[in-house]
DSSP file (Angstrom, degrees, kcal/mol; ACC not computed):
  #  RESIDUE AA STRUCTURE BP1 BP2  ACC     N-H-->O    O-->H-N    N-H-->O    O-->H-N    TCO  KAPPA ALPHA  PHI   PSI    X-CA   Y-CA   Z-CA
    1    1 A X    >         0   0    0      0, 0.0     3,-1.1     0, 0.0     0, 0.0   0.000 360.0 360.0 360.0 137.5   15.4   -5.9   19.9
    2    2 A X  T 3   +     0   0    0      1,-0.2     3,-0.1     3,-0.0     2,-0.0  -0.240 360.0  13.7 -44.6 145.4   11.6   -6.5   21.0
    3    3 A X  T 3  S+     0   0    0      1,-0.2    -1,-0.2     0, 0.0     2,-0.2   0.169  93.4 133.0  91.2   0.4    8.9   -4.4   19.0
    4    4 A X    <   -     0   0    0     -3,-1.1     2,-0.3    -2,-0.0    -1,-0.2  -0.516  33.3-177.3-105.1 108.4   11.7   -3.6   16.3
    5    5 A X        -     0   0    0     -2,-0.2    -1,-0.0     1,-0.1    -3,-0.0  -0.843  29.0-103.7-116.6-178.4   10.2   -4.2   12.7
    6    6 A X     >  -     0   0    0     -2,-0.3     4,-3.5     1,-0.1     5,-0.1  -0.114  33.7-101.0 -72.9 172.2   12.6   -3.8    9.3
    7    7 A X  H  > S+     0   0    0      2,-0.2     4,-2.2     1,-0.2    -1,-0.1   0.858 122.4  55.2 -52.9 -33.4   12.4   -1.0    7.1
    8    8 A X  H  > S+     0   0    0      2,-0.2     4,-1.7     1,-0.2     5,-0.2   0.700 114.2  48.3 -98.7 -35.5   10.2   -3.0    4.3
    9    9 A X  H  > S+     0   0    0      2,-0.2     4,-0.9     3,-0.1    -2,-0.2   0.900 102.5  53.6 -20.4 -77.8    8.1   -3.6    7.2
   10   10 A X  H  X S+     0   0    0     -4,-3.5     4,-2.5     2,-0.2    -2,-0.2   0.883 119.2  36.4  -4.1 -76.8    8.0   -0.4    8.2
   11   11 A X  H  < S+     0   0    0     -4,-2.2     4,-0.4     1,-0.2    -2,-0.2   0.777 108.4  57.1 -55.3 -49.4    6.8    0.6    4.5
   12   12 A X  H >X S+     0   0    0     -4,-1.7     4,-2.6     2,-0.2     3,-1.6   0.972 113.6  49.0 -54.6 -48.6    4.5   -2.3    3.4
   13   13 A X  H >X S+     0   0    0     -4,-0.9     4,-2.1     1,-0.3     3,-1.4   0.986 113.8  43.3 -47.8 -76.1    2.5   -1.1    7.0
   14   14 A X  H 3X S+     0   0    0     -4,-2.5     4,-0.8     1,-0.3    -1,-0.3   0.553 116.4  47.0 -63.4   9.8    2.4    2.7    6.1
   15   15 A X  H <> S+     0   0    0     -3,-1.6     4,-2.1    -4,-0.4    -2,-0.3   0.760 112.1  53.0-106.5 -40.9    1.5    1.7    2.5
   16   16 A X  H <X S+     0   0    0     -4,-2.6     4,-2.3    -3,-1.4    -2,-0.2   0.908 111.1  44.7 -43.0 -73.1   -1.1   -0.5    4.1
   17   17 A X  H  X S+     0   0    0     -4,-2.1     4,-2.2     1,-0.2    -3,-0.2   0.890 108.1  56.2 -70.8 -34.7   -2.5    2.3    6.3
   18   18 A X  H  X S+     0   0    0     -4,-0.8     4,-0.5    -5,-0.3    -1,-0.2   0.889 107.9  48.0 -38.7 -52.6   -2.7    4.8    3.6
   19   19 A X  H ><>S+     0   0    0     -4,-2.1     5,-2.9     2,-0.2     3,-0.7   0.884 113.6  48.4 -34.4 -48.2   -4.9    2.4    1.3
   20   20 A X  H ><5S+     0   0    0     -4,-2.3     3,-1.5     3,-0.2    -2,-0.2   0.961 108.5  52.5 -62.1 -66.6   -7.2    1.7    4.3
   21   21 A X  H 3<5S+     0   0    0     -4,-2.2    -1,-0.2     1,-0.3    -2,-0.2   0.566 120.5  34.3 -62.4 -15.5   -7.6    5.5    5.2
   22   22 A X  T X<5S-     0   0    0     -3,-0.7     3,-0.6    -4,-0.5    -1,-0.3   0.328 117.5-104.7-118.1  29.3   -8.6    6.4    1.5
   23   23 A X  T < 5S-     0   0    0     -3,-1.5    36,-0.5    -4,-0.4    -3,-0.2   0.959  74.0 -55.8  80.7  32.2  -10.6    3.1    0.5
   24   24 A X  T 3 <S+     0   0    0     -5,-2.9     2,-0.8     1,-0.2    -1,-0.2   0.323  84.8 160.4  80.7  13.9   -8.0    1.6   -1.6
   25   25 A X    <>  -     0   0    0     -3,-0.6     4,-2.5    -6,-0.3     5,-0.2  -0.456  16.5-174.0 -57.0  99.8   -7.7    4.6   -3.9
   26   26 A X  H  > S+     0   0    0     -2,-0.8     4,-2.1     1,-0.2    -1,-0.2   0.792  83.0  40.7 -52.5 -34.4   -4.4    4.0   -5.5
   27   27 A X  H  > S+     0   0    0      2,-0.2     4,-0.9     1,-0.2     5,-0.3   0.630 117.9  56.4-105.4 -19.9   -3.7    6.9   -7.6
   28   28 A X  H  > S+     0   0    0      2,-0.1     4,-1.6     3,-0.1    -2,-0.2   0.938 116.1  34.8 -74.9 -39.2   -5.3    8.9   -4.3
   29   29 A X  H  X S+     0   0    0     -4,-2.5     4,-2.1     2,-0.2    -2,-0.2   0.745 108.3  66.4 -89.5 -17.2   -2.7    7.4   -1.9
   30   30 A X  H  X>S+     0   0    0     -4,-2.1     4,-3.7    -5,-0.2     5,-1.3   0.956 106.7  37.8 -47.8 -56.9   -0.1    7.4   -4.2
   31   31 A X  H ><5S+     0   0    0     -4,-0.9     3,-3.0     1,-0.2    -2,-0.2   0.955 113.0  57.7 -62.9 -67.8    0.0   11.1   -4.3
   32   32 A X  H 3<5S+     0   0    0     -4,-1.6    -1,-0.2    -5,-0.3    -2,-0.2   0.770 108.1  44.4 -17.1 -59.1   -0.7   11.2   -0.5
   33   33 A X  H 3<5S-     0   0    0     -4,-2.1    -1,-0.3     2,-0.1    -2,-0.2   0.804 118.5-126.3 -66.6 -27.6    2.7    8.8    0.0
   34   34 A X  T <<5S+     0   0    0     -4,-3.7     2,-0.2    -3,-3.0    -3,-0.2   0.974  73.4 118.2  78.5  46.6    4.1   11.8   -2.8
   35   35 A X  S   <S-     0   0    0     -5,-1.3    -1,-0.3    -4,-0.1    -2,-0.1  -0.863  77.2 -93.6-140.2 166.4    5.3    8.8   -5.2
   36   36 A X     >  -     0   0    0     -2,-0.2     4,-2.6     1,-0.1    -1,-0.1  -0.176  37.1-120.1 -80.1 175.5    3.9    8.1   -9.0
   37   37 A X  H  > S+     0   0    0      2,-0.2     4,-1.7     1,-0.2    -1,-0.1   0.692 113.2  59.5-102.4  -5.3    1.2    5.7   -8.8
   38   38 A X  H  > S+     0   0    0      2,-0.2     4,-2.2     3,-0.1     5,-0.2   0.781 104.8  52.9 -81.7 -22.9    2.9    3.2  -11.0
   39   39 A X  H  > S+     0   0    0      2,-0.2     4,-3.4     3,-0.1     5,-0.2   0.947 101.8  56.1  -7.2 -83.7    5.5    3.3   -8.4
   40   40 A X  H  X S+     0   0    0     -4,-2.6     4,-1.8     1,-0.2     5,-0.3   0.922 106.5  54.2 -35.0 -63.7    2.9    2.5   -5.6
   41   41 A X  H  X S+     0   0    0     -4,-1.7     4,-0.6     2,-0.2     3,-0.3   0.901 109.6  48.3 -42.2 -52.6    2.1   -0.7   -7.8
   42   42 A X  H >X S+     0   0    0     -4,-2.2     4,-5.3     1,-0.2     3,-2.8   0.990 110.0  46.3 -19.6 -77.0    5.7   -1.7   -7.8
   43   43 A X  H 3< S+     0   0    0     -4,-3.4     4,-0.2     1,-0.3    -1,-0.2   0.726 114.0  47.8 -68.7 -16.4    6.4   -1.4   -4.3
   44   44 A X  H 3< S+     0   0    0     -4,-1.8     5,-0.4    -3,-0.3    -1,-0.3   0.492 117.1  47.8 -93.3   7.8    2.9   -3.4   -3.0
   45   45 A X  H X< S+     0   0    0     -3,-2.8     3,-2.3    -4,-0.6    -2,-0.2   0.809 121.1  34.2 -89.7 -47.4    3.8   -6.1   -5.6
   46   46 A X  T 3< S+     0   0    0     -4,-5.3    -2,-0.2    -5,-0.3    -3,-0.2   0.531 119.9  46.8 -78.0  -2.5    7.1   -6.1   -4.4
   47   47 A X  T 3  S-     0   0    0     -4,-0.2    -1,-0.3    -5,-0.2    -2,-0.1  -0.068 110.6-122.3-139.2  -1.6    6.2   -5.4   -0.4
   48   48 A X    <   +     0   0    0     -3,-2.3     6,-0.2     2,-0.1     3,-0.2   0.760  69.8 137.8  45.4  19.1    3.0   -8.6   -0.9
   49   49 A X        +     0   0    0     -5,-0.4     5,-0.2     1,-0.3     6,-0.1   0.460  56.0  51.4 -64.2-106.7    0.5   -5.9    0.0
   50   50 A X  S    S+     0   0    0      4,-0.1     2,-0.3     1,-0.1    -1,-0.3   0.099  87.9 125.1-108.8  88.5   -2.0   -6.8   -2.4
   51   51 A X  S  > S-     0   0    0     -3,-0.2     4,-2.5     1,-0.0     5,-0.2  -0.815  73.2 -84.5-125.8-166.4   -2.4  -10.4   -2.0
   52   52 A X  T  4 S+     0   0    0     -2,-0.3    -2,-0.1     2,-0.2    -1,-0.0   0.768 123.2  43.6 -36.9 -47.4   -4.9  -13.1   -1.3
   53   53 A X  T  4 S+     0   0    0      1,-0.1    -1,-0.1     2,-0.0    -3,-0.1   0.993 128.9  24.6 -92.8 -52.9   -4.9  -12.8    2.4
   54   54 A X  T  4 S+     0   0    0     -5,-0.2    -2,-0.2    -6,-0.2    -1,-0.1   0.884  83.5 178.6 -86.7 -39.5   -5.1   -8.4    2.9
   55   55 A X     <  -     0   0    0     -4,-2.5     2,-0.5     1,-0.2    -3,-0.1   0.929  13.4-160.6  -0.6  91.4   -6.8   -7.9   -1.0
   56   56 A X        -     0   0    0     -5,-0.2     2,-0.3   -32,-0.0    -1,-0.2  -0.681   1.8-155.4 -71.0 139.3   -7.1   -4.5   -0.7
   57   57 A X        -     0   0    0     -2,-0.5     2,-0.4    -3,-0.1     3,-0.0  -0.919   9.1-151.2-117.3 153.6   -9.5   -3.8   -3.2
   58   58 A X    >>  -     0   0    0     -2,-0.3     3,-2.6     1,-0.2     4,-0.9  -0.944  29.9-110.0-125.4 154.8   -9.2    0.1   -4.7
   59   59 A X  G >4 S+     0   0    0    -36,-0.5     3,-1.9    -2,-0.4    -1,-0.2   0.810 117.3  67.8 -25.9 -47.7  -12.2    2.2   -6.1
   60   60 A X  G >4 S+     0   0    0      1,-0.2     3,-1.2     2,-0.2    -1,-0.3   0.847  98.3  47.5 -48.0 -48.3  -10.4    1.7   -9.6
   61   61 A X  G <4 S+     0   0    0     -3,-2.6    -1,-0.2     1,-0.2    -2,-0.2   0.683 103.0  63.6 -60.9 -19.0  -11.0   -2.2   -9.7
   62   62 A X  G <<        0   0    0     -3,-1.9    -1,-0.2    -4,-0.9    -2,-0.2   0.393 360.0 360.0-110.5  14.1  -14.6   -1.7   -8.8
   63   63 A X    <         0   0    0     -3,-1.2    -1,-0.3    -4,-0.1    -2,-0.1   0.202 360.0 360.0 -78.2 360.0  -15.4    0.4  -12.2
């Protein structure tokens, strides 16, 4: 079906927009999504959010 995306789709997206909305604070959008924040790392290694092309950078990196 047209417009239809997967579940892991879905997720990688709203994991996506969470980052964006707090500046790429991990351990801030983790709690926001209400998951641990090594969690959150999992699931954008495993979901390719943090690659080359999107490089979310988060407040953490930039210490």
């Amino acid at each position: 079906p047209g417009g239809l995306v997967t579940l892991e789709e879905m997720e990688r997206r709203h994991i996506e927009q969470v980052l964006s909305s707090v500046d790429g604070n991990r351990q801030q959008a983790a709690r926001i999504l209400g998951i641990d924040r090594t969690t959150l790392y999992r699931k954008m290694q495993r979901l390719a959010t943090f690659d080359s092309k999107r490089n979310i950078k988060s407040k953490e990196s930039k210490h």
